[in-house]
C-alpha positions in Angstrom: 124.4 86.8 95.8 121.5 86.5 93.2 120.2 88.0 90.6 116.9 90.1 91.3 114.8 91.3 88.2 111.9 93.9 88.7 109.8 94.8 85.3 107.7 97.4 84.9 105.3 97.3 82.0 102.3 100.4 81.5 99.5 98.0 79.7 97.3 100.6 78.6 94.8 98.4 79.4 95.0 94.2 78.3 92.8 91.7 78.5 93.5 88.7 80.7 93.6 86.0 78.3 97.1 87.5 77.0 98.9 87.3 80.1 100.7 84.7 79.7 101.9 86.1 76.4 103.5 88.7 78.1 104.8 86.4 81.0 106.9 84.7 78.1 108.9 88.1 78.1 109.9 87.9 81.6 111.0 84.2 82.7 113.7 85.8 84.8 111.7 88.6 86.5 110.9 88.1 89.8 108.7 90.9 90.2 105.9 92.2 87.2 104.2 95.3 88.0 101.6 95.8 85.7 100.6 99.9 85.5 97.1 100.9 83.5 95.7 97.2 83.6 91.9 98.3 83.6 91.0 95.1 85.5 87.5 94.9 87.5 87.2 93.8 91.0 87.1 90.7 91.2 88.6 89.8 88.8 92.4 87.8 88.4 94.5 86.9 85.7 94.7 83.0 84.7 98.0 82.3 85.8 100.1 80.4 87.9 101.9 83.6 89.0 100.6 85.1 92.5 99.0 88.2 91.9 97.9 91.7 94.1 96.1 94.1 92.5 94.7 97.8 92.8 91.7 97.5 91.0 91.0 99.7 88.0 88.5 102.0 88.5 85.0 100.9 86.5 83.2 103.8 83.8 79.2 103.8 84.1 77.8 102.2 81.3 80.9 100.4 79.8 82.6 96.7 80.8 86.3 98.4 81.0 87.5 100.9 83.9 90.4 102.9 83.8 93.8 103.0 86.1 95.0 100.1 87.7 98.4 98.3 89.4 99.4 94.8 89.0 102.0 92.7 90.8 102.8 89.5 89.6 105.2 87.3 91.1 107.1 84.5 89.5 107.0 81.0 91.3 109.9 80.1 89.9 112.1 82.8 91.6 114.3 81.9 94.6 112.6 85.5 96.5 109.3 84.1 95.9 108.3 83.5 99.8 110.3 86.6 100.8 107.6 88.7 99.1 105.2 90.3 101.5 101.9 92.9 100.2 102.2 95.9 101.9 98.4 97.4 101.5 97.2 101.0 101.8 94.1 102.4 103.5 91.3 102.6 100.7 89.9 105.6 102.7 93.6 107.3 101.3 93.3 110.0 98.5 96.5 108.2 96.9 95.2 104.7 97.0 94.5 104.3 93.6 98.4 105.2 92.9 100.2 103.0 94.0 101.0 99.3 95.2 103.8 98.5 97.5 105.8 95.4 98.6 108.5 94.2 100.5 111.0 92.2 99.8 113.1 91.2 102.8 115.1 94.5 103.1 114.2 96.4 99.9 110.7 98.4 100.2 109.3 98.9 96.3 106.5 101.3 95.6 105.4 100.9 92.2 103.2 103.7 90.9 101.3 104.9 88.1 100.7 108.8 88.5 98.1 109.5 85.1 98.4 113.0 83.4 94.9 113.7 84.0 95.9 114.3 87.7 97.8 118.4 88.8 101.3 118.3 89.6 101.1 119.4 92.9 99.2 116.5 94.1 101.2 113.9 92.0 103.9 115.4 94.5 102.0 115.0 97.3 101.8 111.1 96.6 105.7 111.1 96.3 106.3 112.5 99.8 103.6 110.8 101.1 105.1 106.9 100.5 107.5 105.6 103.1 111.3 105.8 102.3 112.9 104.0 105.1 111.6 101.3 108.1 112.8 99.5 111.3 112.7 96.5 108.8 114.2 97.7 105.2 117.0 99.3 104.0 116.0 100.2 100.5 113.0 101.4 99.2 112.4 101.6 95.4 110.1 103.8 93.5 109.2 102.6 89.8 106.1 102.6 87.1 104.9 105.3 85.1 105.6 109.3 86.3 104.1 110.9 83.4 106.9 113.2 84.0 110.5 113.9 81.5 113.5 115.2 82.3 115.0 116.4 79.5 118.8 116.2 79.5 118.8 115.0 82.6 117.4 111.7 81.2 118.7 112.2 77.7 114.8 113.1 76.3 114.4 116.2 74.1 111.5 117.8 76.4 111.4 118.9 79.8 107.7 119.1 81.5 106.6 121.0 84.8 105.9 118.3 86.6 109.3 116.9 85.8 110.9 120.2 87.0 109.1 119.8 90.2 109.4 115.8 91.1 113.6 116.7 90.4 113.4 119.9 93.0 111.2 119.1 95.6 112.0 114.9 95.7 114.3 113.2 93.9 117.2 116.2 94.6 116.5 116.7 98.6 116.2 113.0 99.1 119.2 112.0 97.3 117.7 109.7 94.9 118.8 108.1 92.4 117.2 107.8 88.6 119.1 104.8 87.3 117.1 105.5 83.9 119.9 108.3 83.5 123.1 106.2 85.2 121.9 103.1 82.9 119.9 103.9 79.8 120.5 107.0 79.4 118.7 108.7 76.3 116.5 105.4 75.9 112.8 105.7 75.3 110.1 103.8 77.4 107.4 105.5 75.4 106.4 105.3 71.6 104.1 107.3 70.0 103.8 108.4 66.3 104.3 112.0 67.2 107.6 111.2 69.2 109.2 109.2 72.1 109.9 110.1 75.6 111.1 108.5 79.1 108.7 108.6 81.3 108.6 105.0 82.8 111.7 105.2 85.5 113.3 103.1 88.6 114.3 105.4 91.4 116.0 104.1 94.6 117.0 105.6 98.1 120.6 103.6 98.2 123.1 102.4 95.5 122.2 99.0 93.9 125.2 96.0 93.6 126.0 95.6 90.2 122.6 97.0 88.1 121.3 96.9 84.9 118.9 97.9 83.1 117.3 96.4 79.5 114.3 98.8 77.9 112.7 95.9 75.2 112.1 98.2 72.2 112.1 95.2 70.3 109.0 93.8 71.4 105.3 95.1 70.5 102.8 93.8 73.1 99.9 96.1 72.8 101.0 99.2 74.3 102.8 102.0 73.4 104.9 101.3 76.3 107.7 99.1 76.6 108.8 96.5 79.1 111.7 97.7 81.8 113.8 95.5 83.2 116.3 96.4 86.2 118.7 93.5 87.7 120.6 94.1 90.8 122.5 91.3 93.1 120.6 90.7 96.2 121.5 88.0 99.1 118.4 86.2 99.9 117.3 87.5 103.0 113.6 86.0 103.4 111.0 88.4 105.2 109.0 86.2 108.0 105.9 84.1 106.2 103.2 86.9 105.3 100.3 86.4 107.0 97.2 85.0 106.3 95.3 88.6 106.6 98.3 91.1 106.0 96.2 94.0 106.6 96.3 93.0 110.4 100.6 92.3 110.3 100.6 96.1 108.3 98.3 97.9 111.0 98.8 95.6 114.5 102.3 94.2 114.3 104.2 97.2 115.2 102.4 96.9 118.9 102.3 93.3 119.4 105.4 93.3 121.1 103.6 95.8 123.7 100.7 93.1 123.8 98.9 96.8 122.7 96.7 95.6 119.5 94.4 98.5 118.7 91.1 97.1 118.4 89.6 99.4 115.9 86.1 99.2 117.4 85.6 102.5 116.3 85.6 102.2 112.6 83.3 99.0 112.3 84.5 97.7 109.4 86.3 94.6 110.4 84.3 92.8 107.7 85.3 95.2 104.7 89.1 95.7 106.2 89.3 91.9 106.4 90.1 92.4 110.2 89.5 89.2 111.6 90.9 89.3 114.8 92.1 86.6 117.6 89.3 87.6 119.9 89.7 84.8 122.1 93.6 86.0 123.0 92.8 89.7 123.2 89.5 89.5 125.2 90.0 86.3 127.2 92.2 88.2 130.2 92.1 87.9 133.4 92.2 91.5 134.3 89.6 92.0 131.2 87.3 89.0 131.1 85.5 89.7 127.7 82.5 87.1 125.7 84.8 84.7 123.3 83.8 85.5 120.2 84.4 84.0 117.1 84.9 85.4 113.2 81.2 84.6 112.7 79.7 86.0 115.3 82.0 89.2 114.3 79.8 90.1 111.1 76.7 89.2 113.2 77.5 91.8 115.4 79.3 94.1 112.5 76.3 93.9 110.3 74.2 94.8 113.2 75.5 97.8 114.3 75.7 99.5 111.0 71.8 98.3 110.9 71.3 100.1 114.0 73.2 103.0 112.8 71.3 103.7 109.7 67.8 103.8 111.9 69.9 105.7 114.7 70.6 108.1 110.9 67.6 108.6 109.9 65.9 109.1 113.3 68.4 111.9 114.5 68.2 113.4 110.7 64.2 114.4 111.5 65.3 115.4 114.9 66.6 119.3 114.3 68.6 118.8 117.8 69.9 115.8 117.8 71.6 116.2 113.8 73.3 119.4 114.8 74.6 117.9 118.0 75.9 114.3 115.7 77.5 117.2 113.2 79.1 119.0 116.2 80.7 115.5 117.5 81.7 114.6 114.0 83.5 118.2 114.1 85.5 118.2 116.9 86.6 114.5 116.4 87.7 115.8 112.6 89.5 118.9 114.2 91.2 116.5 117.2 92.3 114.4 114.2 93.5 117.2 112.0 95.7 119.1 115.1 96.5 115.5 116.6 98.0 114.7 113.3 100.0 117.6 112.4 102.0 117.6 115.9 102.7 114.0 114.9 104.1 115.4 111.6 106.0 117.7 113.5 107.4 115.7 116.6 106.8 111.9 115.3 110.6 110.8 115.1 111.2 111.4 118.6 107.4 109.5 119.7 108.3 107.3 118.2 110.9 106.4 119.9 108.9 105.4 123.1 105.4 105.1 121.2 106.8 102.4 118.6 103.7 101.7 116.4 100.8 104.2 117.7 100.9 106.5 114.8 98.0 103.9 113.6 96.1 105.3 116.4 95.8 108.5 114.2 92.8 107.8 112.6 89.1 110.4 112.4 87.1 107.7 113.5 89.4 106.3 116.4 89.5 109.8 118.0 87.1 109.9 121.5 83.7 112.1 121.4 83.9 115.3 123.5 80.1 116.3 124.6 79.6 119.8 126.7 79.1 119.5 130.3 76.2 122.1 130.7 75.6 124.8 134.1 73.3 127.6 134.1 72.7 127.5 130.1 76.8 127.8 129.8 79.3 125.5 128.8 82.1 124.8 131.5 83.8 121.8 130.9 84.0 118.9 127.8 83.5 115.5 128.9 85.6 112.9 126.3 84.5 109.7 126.4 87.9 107.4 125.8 86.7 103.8 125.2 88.3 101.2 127.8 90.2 99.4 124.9 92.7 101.5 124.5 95.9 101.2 126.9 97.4 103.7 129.2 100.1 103.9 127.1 97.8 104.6 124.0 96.3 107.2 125.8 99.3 108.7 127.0 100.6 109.0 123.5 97.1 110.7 122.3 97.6 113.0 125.5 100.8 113.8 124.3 100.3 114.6 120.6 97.4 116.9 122.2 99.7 119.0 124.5 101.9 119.5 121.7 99.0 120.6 119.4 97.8 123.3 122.2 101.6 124.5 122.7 101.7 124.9 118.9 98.1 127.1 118.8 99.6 129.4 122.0 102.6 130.0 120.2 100.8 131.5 117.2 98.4 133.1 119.6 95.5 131.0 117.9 91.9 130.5 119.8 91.3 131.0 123.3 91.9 128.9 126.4 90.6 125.7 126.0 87.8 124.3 128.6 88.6 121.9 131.1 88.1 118.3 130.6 86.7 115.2 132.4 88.1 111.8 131.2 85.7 108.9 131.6 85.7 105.7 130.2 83.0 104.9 127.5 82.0 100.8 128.0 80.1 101.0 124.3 83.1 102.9 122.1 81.3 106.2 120.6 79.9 105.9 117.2 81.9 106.5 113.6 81.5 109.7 111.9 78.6 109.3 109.6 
């Protein structure tokens, strides 16, 4: 067993030349999440450390942004290769929130949730973060809630949003607060009007021998302090992260099916960093597909979004042809929506035999339905499935389907849906403008 440090330091904003005055307060950390850093794509800080950010996000008219979520790791730790970046989808409305990371078995969300935001939808980025995986067997929440307790946390003021985080999650998941088990009635927050402990460590299962060390005796800048928690941990390396961890985040759950999704749909393997083996997923024998290499990817990425823009702006002067792009985008949106929900409702027992396909569930990765016309009436809806995706991809799509029209007759919602006519689509229908 060995000794595993996580700090948690708000910044409220600090200038990258004075990092390594703050990494002098944390030679035993293994972990430094930085909340409220204000730092710029592209920028880094000048240290030795690795780093992952969540870029702050930038003001018109000024050099400094706002928001922001550092993690620095030390290279000095014993964990430091067991460290893997777990990113989000940008496209998210809780991107900006939160960074993740695992650490062979322990999951760590670290999240700065501002005031300026409701309560309701600060929730709503709670609940929405993972809590357990195939892989993990922890998962710990820290940063800044914005949020106090009262007596429950030995502060002197109890907020809504507190109130609610303590009903509606931390009580019905069984988690625990260590700030109340370990520094109880210690403030993370100085202000001249008052204190308050708003800057906690959360976790889903009990830790082996923790601590916890608030440095009240340091003033770096911010009216927040450092946090320190220390548990024992066996080292239990995660495999190498990949090169491009977006792909091990969104593909490796169906490599063992030899099922990659090929996200053809989206176009934005240049912005997502997807850089795919081509050459292995085309090359088949059953498949033969061109070999095509990283390069010739952005040729044909940039392209097609070329293309699209002209394909825009021509169908935008054509009355017909923009009311039949919106209808597409519609019903794709609504297959998504219904699609998603049954998930919600049925996805622990899909996932039993669909391991991994929930990344399927994506607007743009949905197939286009167009109306099969007869005698100026609609009869049928042709969907156009593109011949990347597997049988087994389909038949979970199917499924999710079924389970969203069972759900509609139920409540007695709509009428009887038309028929439909399956055919495979060679050149994948186009993204939702």
């Amino acid at each position: 067993m060995t000794d595993l440090t996580i700090t948690i330091w708000n910044a409220n904003g600090i200038k990258k030349q004075l990092i390594n005055s703050i990494l002098d307060h944390t030679p035993d950390s293994t972990l430094l999440f930085i909340t409220e850093t204000w730092l710029l794509t592209p920028q880094s800080f000048p240290t030795n450390w690795r780093q992952f950010h969540i870029y702050g996000q930038a003001h018109p008219r000024t050099y400094v942004g706002s928001m922001g979520i550092s993690l620095l790791i030390n290279p000095s730790s014993p964990f430091k290769d067991s460290i893997e970046f777990m990113p989000h989808d940008p496209s998210s409305p809780y991107y900006n929130y939160v960074l993740s990371c695992r650490l062979g078995t322990i999951l760590i969300h670290c999240l700065y949730l501002p005031p300026s935001i409701d309560d309701p939808f600060a929730l709503e980025i709670l609940q929405s973060l993972t809590t357990e995986s195939d892989t993990t067997t922890t998962t710990i929440f820290c940063g800044d809630f914005n949020a106090r307790l009262g007596p429950l946390l030995g502060d002197h003021r109890t907020t809504s949003r507190g109130t609610l985080f303590n009903n509606e999650w931390l009580i019905p998941h069984g988690l625990t607060l260590w700030n109340t088990t370990l520094a109880f009635g210690q403030p993370t927050y100085y202000r001249l009007d008052g204190t308050s402990i708003i800057d906690w460590f959360i976790s889903t299962t009990p830790l082996l021998n923790p601590s916890m060390q608030i440095r009240d005796d340091l003033s770096l800048g911010s009216d927040h302090k450092l946090v320190h928690l220390t548990f024992q941990y066996a080292n239990q390396p995660s495999p190498p992260p990949s090169g491009h961890p977006r792909i091990l985040w969104r593909l490796g759950k169906l490599s063992n099916d030899s099922e990659k999704i090929r996200q053809h749909y989206r176009y934005l393997g240049e912005q997502e960093q997807l850089f795919w083996n081509l050459d292995a997923e085309f090359n088949e024998s059953t498949n033969p597909k061109p070999s095509w290499t990283p390069r010739v990817v952005r040729h044909k990425v940039r392209k097609h979004h070329n293309h699209l823009r002209t394909d825009y702006q021509e169908k935008k002067k054509d009355a017909a042809g923009w009311k039949l792009m919106q209808k597409l985008k519609s019903r794709r949106n609504n297959k998504f929506h219904e699609r998603h929900a049954a998930f919600y409702v049925a996805g622990a027992e899909l996932s039993t035999y669909f391991a991994g396909a929930e990344m399927l569930l994506a607007p743009g990765l949905m197939s286009d339905e167009e109306d099969i016309i007869q005698d100026n009436c609609v009869i049928a809806r042709q969907v156009l499935r593109p011949t990347w995706r597997s049988d087994k991809s389909n038949a979970f799509l199917d499924e999710l389907s079924a389970l969203a029209q069972k759900s509609k007759t139920s409540k007695r919602l709509g009428r009887a849906p038309l028929p439909k006519e399956y055919v495979d689509a060679e050149v994948s229908p186009k993204p939702a403008l």
